[in-house]
N, C-alpha and C positions, 0 to 999 in steps of 0.2 A: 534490617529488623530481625532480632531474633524470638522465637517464642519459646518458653520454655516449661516444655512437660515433665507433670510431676507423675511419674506410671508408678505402683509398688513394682518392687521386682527389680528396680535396678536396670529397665533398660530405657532410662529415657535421654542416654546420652547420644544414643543411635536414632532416637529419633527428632531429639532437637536440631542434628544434624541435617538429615532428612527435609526438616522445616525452614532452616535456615538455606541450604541448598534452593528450593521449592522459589522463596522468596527472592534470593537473587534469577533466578528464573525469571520468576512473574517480574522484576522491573527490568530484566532486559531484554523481553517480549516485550512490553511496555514502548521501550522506548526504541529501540527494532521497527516496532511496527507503527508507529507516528513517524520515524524516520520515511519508510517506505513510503507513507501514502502520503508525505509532504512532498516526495520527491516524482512518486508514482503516479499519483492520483489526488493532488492541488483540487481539484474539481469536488471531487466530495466532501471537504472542508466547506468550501463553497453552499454546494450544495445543503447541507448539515443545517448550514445557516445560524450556528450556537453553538459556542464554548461547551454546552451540558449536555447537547444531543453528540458531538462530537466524544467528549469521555464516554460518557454511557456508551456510546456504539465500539472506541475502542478498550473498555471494562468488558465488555458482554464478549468479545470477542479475547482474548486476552483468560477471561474464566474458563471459556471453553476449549483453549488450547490447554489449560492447565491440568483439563483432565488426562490429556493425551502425555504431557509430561510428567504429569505424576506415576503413569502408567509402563512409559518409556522407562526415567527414573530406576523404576523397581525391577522392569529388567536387567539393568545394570547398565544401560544406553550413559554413553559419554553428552558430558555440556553440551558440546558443541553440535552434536548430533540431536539433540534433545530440542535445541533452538533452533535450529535448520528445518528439522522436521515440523516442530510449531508453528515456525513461521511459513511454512507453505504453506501449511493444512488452514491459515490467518489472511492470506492474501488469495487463497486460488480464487475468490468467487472476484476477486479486482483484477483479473487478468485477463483480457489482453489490457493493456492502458490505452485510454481512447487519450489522454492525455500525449502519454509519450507516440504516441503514432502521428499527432497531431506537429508534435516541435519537432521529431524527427525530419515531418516532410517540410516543416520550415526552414529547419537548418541544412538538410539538403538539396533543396529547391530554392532557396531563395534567401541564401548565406548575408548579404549586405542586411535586409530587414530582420531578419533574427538577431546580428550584434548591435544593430541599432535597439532593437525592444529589449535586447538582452543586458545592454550598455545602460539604458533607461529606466530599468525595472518593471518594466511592465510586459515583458514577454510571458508571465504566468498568467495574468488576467484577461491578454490578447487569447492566450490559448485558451481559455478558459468563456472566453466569450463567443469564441469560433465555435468549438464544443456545443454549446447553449444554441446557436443559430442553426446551426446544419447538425443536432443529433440522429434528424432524420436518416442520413447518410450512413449513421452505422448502424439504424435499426433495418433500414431498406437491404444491407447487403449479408446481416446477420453477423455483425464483430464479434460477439462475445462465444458465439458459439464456433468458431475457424480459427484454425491455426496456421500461420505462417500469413505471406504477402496474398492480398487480394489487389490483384491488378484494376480493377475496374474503380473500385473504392478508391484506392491513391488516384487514381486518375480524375476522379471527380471530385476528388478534396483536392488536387492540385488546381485546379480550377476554380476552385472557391478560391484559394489564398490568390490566385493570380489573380483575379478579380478585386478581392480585396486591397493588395500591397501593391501591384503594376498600375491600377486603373482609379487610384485615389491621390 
């Protein structure tokens, strides 16, 4: 989409540019970032619970990166730089993924029932259900605020899944 300004003065070809720029931005923030957190963070789709809470949360997010790119933009910041840097500044507050740490220690621990759930399609919503039962587990060890492996935490989600998948 383009929009097109009418400035007197003769300079609005430099800025329909600018707007037209902006806008392929904004959809491929957009779609960037519904990639990520289909792939990331399954669980919060979930959780959302609605098609409308789901836009709206990534609109609201998505505006506010737009201030940062428009900002970047003007310093002369390249696409690709511009999107990179958006899309972190879009994602930090979903990082670590309780999601991916959760099929990691499936597919690492216990490879036959991960290509079975994975074969079946239902390895997102297993994970996804694990999550919901034991999110105790990552508020008791502090997830979101640690970076790298916590030993103790794998160890007692390995213990949930073995529970789960060995002992049913």
């Amino acid at each position: 989409m383009v929009w097109k300004l009418r400035i007197s003065g003769g300079s609005g070809h430099s800025h329909q540019f600018i707007l037209r720029n902006l806008m392929s931005i904004r959809d491929r923030l957009t779609c960037l970032f519904r990639n990520y957190i289909a792939e990331n963070n399954p669980d919060l789709i979930v959780r959302m619970e609605g098609n409308e809470s789901m836009k709206r949360y990534i609109s609201d997010k998505v505006s506010t990166a737009m201030v940062l790119a428009k900002r970047l933009k003007e310093q002369g910041s390249w696409e690709d730089e511009i999107l990179d840097t958006c899309l972190e500044s879009m994602v930090s507050d979903l990082k670590p993924s309780k999601f991916c740490f959760v099929k990691d220690l499936i597919e690492r621990n216990f490879k036959k029932k991960y290509d079975q759930l994975s074969e079946t399609g239902v390895l997102t919503y297993e994970i996804i259900n694990i999550i919901e039962n034991h999110d105790h587990l990552f508020e008791k060890h502090g997830f979101k605020d640690k970076e790298g492996k916590d030993i103790q935490l794998e160890s007692e989600f390995t213990a949930v899944l073995f529970d789960r998948f060995e002992n049913s």
